[in-house]
Structure formats: structure tokens, C-alpha cells
C-alpha positions in Angstrom: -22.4 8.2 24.9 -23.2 6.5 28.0 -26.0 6.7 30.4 -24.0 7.0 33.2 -22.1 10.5 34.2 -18.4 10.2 35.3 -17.1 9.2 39.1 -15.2 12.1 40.0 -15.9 15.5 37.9 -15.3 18.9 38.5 -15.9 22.2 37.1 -12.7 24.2 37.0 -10.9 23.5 33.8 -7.6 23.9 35.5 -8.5 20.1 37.3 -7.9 16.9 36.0 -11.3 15.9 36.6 -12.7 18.5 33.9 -14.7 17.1 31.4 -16.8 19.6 29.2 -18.9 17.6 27.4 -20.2 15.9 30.5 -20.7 19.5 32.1 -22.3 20.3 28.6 -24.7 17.9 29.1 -26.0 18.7 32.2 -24.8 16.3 35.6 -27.5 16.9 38.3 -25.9 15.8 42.0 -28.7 14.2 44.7 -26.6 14.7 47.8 -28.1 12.6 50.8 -31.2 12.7 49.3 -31.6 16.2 48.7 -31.3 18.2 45.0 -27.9 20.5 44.8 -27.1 22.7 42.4 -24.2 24.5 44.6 -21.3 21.4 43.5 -18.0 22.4 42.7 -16.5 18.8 42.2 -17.7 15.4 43.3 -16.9 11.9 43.6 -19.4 9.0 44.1 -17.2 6.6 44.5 -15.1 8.1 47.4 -18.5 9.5 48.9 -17.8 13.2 49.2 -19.4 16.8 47.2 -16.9 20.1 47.4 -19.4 23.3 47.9 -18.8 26.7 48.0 -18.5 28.4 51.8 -20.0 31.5 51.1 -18.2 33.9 49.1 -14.4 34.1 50.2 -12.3 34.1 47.5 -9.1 32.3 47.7 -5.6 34.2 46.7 -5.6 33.2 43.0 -9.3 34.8 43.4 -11.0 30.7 43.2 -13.9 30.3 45.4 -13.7 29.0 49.3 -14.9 25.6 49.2 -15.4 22.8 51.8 -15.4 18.8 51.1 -19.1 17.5 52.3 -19.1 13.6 53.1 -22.4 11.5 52.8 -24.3 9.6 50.2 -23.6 11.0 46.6 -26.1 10.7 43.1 -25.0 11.8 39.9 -27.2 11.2 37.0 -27.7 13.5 33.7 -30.1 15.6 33.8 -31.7 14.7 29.7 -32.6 11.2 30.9 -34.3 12.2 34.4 
């Protein structure tokens, strides 16, 4: 395994981004600076976190979310 979690990951299974043994292993997001624990999908190359917006429910019954730009951290939480 590397040290070093993946560029673009997200929690719903249904993405392509999934990847359950790096969600297994615990990926903690520093978003500008500031600990979040909210994340839905991110990208640190591309620069952006997607968050939940309170809790609206989409049609297919998937949580509201909203794309956040700014400076994004991803590291795994057993080294830190």
C-alpha cells in the first residue's frame, strides 16, 4: 500500500471514484486549512470538496450536495 490516499475519491459506491479499501482505511480531508469530516467526494488535483447542503434529499433519495473550491489535503488518517 502507499502512503499517499487517491486524487479524486468518493463515497457512493455507485461512482467511479469509489474505492473501499481507501475509505476502509480512513482518508481525512484538510480543506483550506480547516479539518472536515462532512466530504462526500473530493479531488486535490482539480482543487474542489462536494459537501452535503443540509438535508435535502435528491429524487433517487441521494443527499443535496454543493462543489466547494479552495485548497484541498488528503492524507490517511493511520499515519497522521
Amino acid at each position: 500500500m502507499t502512503d499517499t490516499p487517491p486524487d479524486h475519491l468518493a463515497i457512493n459506491p455507485a461512482s467511479p471514484f469509489h474505492d473501499a479499501v481507501a475509505i476502509d482505511r480512513g482518508v481525512g480531508i484538510r480543506f483550506n486549512g480547516v479539518e472536515r469530516d462532512n466530504v462526500e467526494e473530493y479531488s486535490v488535483s482539480e482543487g474542489w470538496i462536494r459537501v452535503q447542503v443540509g438535508k435535502s434529499k435528491d429524487r433517487r433519495g441521494n443527499p443535496m450536495t454543493i462543489k466547494v473550491k479552495g485548497e484541498v489535503v488528503a492524507y490517511y488518517r493511520d499515519i497522521a
